[in-house]
PLY file of the C-alpha trace (Angstrom):
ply
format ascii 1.0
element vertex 89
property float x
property float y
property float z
element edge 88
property int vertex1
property int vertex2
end_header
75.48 74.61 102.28
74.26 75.38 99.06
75.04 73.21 95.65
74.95 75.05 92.36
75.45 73.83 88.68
78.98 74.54 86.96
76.48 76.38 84.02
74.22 78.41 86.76
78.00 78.83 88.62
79.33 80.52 85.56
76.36 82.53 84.73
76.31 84.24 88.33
79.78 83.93 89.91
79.80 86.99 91.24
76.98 86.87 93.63
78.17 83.24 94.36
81.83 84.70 95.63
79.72 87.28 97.35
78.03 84.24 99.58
81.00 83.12 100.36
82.87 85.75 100.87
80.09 86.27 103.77
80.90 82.84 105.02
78.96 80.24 103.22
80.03 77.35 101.20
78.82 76.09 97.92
78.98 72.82 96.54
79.57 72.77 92.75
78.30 69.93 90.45
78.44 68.55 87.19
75.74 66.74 85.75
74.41 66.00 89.07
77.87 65.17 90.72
79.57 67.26 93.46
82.80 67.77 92.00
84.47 70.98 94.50
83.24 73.07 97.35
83.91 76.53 97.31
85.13 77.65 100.58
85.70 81.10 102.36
89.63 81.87 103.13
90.12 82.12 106.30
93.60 83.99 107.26
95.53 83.00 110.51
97.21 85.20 112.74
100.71 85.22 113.06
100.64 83.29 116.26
99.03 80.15 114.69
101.09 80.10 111.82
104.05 80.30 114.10
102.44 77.64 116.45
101.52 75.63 113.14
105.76 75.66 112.52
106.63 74.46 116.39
104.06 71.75 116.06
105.38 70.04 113.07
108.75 70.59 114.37
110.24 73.42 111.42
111.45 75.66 114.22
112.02 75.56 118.01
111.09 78.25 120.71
113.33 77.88 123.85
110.36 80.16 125.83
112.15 83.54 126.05
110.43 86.26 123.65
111.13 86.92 120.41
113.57 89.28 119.23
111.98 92.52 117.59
108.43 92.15 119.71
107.60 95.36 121.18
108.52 95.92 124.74
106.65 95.92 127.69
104.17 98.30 128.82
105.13 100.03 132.28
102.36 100.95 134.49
102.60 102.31 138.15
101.04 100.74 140.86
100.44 97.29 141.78
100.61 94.80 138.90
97.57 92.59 138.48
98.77 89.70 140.10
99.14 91.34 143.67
95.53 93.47 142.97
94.00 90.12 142.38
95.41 88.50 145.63
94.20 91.41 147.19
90.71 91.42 145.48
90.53 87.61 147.36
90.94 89.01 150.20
0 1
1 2
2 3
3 4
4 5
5 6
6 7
7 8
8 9
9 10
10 11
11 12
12 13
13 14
14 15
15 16
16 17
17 18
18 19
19 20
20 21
21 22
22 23
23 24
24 25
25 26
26 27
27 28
28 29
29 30
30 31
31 32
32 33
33 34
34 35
35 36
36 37
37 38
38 39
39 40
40 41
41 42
42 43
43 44
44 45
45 46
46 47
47 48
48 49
49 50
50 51
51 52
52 53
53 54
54 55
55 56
56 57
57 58
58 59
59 60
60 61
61 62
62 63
63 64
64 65
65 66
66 67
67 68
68 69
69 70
70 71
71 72
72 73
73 74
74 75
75 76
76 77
77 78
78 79
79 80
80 81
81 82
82 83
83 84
84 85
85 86
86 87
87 88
């Protein structure tokens, strides 16, 4: 982690967003006090946000699948379960 003056900050911001845009964080200080880290944002996927809601209770998922989710694929043959079983074999 890398620490960085609010003056030397301001003077070079750009190439500090371009650290951290690659993943690192920078601590910023003020006269020789940490005062923020800059941090990378890191976006979820829609099934942790969703899984975020049903942990702290904002909505409920009785188990069937969602309406509007694209159907499932058809295939021929044996599905995987029974190829497996017979892989074991």
């Amino acid at each position: 982690m890398e620490t960085v003056g609010v003056r030397e900050l301001k003077s070079n911001l750009s190439r500090y967003l371009k650290k951290v845009r690659l993943g690192e964080k920078i601590v910023v200080t003020d006269r020789k006090k940490e005062v923020a880290v800059i941090l990378p944002c890191v976006k979820e996927t829609d099934e942790e946000e969703l899984l975020q809601l049903i942990q702290r209770g904002l909505v409920h998922w009785s188990g069937g699948k969602p309406a509007g989710m694209p159907s499932r694929i058809s295939s021929r043959g044996k599905n995987v379960s029974e190829a497996v079983l017979e892989d074991r074999k």
